[in-house]
N, C-alpha and C positions, 0 to 999 in steps of 0.2 A: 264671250267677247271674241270677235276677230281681227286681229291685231292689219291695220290699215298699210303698215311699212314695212319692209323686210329686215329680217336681223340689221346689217350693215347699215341700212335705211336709216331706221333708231338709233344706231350709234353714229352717226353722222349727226343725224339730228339733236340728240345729248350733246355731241364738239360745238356742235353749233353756238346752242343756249349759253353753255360755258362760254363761249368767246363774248356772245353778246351781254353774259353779265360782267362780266371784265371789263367792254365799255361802260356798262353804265355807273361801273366803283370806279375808274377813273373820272367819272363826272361829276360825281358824288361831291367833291369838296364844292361846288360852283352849285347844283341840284339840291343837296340833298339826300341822303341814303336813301336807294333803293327799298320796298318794302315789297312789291312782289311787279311782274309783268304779264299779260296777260294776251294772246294772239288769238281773235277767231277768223275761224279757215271755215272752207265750204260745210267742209263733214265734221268737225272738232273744236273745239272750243281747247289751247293750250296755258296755263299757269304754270308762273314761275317763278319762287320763292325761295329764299336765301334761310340757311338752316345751319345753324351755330357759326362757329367762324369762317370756315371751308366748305359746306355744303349748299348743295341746292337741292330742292324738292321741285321734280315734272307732274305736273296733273295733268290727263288726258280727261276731255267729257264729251259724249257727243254736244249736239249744238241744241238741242233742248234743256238742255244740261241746267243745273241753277245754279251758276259759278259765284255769284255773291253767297247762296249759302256755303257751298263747299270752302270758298275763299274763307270765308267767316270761322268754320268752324278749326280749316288748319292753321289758323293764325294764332286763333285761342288754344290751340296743344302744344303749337310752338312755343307759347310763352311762358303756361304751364313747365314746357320743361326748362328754360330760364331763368324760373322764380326758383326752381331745383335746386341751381347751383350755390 
């Protein structure tokens, strides 16, 4: 894998995501709880899912990518470890 962003690049882009899930839990009470977000760009296909209370999980794929499965299957681990607790 050749990583497309530069160090700084990706930790911008992480601030970013963050801010933009903060908008959408503010919206949430009118919306709906967020369950994941998902941005496709030229080269990347981006996922964005919320993981325990304060977490978020980044998925990078390229754009052949098959984000419904990969979606599919982090969602079923995530709840996996929900049913844990």
């Amino acid at each position: 894998m050749t990583p497309l962003l530069e160090e700084t690049e990706t930790e911008q882009s992480i601030e970013d995501a963050l801010d933009r899930w903060k908008t959408r839990i503010r919206l949430s009470e009118k919306l709906g709880a967020p369950k994941y977000a998902m941005a496709e760009y030229g080269k990347v296909k981006r996922i964005t899912i919320p993981f325990n209370e304060n977490g978020l999980i980044l998925v990078s794929l390229d754009c052949e990518g098959f984000h419904e499965v990969v979606l599919k299957e982090i969602l079923e681990i995530i709840n996996s470890f929900s049913k844990e607790k």
